[in-house]
BAROTOR-959786 format. One record per residue: residue number from 1; residue in three letters; x negated, y negated, z negated of N, C-alpha, C in turn. Coordinates in pm, whole numbers. Layout:
PT, NUM, ALA, X, Y, Z, X, Y, Z, X, Y, Z
...
% end
This chain:
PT, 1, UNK, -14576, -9947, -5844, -14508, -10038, -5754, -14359, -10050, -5788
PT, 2, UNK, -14330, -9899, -5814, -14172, -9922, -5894, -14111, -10014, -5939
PT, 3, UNK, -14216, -10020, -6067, -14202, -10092, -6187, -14220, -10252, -6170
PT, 4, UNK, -14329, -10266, -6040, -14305, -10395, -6068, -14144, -10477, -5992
PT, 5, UNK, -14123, -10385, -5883, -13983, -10420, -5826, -13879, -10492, -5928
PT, 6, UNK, -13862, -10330, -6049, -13758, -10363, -6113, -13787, -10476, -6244
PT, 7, UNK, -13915, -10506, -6278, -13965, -10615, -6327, -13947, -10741, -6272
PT, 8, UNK, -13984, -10793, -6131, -13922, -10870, -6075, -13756, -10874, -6045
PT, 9, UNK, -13710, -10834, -6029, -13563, -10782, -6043, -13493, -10863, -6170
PT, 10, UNK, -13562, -10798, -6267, -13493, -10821, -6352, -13538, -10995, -6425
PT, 11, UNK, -13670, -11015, -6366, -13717, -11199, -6364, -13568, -11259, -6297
PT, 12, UNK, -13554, -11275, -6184, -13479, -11304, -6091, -13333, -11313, -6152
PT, 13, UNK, -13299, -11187, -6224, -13133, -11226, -6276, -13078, -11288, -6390
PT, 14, UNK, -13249, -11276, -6495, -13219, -11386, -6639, -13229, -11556, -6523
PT, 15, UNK, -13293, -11528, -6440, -13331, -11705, -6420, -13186, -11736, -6301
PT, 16, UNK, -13117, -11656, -6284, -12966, -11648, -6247, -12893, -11633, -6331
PT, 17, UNK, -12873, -11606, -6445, -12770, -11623, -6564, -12813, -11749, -6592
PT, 18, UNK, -12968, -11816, -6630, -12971, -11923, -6684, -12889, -12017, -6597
PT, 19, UNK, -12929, -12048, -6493, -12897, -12117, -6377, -12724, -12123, -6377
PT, 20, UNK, -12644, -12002, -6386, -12513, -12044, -6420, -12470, -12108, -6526
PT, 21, UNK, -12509, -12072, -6635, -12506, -12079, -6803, -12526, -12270, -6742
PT, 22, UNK, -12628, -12333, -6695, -12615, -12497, -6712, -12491, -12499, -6605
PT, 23, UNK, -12477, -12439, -6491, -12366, -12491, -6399, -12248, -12514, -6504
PT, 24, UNK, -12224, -12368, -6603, -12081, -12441, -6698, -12095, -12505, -6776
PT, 25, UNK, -12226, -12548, -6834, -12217, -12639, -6959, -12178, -12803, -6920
PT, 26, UNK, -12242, -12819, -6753, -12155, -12955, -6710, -12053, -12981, -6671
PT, 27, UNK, -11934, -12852, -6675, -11828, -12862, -6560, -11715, -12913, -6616
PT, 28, UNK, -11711, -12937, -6805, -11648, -13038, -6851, -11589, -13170, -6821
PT, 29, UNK, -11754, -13263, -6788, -11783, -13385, -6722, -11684, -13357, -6589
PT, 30, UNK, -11739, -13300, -6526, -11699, -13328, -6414, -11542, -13279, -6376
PT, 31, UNK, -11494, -13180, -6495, -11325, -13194, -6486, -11278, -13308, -6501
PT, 32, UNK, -11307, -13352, -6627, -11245, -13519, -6647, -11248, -13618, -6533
PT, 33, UNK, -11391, -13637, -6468, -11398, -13705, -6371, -11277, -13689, -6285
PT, 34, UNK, -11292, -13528, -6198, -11181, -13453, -6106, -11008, -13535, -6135
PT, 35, UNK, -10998, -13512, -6267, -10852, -13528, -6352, -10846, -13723, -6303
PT, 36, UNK, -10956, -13777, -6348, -10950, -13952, -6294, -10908, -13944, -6164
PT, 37, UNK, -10992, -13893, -6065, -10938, -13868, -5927, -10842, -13826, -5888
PT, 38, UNK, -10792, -13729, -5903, -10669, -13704, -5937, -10504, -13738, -5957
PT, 39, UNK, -10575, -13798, -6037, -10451, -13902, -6072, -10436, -14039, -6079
PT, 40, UNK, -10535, -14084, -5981, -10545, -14217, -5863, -10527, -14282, -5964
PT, 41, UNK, -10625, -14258, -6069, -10695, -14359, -6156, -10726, -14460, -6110
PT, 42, UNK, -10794, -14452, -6038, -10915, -14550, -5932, -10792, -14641, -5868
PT, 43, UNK, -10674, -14671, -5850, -10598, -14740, -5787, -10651, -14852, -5859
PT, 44, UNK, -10650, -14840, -6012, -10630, -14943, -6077, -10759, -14999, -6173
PT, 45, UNK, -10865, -14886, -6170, -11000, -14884, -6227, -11090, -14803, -6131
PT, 46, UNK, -11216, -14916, -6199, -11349, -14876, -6086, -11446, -14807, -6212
PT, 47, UNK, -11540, -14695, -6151, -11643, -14662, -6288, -11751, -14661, -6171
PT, 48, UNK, -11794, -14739, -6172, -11956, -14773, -6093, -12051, -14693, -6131
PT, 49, UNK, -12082, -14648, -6270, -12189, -14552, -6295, -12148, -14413, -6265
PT, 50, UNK, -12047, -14400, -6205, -11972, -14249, -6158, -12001, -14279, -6003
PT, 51, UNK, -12024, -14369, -5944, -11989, -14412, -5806, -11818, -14431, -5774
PT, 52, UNK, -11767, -14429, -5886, -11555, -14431, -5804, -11563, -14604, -5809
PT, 53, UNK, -11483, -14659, -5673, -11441, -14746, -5693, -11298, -14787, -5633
PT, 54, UNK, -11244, -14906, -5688, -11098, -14957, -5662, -11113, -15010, -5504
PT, 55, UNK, -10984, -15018, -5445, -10962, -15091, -5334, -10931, -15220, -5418
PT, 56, UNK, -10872, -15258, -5583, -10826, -15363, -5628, -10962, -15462, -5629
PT, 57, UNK, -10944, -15577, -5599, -11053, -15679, -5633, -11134, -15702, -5797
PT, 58, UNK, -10956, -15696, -5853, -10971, -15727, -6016, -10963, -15569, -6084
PT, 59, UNK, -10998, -15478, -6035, -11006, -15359, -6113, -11110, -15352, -6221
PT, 60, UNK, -11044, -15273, -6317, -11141, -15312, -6465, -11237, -15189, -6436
PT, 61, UNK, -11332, -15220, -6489, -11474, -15121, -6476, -11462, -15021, -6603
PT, 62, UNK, -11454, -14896, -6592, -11486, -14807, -6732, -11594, -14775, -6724
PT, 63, UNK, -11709, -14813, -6681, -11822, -14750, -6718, -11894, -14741, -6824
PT, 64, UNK, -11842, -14851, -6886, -11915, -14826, -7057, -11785, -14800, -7161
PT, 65, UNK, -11658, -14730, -7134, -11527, -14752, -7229, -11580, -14646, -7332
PT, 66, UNK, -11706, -14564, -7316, -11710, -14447, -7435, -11773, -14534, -7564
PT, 67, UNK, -11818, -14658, -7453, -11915, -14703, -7592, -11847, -14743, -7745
PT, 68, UNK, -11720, -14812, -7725, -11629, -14872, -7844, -11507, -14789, -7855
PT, 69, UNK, -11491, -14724, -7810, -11342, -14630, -7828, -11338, -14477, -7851
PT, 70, UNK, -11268, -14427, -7931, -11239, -14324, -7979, -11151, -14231, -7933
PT, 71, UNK, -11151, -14110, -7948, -11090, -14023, -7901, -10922, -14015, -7917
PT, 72, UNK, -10890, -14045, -8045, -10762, -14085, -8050, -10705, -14165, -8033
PT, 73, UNK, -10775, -14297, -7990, -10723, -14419, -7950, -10683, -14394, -7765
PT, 74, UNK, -10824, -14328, -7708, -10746, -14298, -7567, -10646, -14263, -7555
PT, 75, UNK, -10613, -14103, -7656, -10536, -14053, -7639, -10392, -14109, -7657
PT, 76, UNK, -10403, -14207, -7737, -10251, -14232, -7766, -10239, -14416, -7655
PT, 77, UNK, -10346, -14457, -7612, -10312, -14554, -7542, -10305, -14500, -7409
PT, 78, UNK, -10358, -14396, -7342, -10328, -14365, -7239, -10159, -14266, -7243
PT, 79, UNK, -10108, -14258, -7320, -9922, -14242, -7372, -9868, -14321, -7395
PT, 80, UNK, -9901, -14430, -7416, -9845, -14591, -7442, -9785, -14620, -7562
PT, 81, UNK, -9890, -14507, -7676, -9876, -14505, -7802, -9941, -14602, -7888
PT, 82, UNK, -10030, -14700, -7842, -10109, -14764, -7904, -10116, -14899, -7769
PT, 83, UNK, -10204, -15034, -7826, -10202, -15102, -7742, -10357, -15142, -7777
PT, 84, UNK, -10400, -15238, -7643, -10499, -15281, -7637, -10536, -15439, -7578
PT, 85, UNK, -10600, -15492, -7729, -10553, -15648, -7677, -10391, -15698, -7645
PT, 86, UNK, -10312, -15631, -7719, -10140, -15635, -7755, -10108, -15609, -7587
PT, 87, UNK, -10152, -15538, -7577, -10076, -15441, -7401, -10056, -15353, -7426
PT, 88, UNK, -9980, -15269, -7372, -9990, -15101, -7341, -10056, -15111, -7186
PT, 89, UNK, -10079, -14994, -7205, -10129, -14934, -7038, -10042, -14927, -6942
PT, 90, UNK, -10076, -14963, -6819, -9956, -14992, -6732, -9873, -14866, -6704
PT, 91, UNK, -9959, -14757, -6712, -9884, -14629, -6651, -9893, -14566, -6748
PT, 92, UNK, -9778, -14460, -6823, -9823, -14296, -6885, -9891, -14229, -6829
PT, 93, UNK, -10005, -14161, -6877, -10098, -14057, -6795, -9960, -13939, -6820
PT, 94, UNK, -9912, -13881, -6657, -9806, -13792, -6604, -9902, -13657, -6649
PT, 95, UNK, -10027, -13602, -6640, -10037, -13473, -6647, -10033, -13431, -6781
PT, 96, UNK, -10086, -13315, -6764, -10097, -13213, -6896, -10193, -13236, -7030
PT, 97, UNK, -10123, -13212, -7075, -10225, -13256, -7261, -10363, -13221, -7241
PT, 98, UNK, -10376, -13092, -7127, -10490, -13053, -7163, -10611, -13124, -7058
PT, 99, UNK, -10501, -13121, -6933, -10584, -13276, -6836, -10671, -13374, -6898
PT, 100, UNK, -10551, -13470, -6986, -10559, -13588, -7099, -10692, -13604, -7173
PT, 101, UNK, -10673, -13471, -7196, -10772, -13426, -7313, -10914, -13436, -7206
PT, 102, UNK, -10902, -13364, -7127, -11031, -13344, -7012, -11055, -13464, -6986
PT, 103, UNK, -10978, -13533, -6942, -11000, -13711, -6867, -11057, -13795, -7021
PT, 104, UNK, -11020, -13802, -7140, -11036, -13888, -7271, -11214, -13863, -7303
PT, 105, UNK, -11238, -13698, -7294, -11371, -13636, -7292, -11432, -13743, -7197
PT, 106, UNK, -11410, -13720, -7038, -11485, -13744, -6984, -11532, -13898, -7013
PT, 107, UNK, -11403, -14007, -7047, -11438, -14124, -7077, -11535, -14174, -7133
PT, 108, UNK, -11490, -14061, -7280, -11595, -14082, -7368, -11751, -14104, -7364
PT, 109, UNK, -11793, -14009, -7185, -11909, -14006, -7163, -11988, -14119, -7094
PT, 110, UNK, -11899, -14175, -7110, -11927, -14333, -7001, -11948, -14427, -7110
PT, 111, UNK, -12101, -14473, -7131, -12139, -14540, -7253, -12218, -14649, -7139
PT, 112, UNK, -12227, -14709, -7033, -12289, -14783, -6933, -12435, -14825, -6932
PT, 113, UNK, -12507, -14874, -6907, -12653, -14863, -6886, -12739, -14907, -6978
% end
């Protein structure tokens, strides 16, 4: 009877490591997302396949921006290092490189339906 205790026991805490092990493999996604929110992204863009949307009427949709754009192109158009369609971006993204970096990821994952 021991044995099966600590047999079950020990079922129970691999299928609790697994169970964390996926909680962090998504928590990437969902920083970037956090970092959009955050930084009242959404004032000015809607991502419908995320559920975020604008109070703006004419807010541009990112739900598919991973599909044609690259990682270094976010990065340097969301710094107002690069332009798009001869614009820069209305705002500098204000946080941290490593935010940037989290929010550009998450973009990336938005390839739309």
């Amino acid at each position: 009877m021991k044995n099966i205790l600590i047999y079950l026991g020990l079922i129970v805490t691999i299928v609790a490591l697994y169970g964390f092990a996926f909680t962090i493999a998504d928590q990437p996604a969902d920083d970037g997302k956090q970092v959009f929110i955050d930084s009242k992204c959404s004032m000015c863009h809607t991502v419908t396949s995320a559920g975020i949307t604008s109070k703006k009427s004419d807010a541009t949709d990112l739900s598919a921006v991973g599909k044609d754009k690259t990682t270094e192109f976010l990065l340097k158009y969301l710094k107002k290092e690069a332009k798009l369609n001869d614009k820069d971006h209305k705002s500098t993204f204000k946080g941290s490189d490593e935010d940037l970096k989290k929010l550009v990821d998450w973009l990336l994952t938005l390839k739309g339906e």
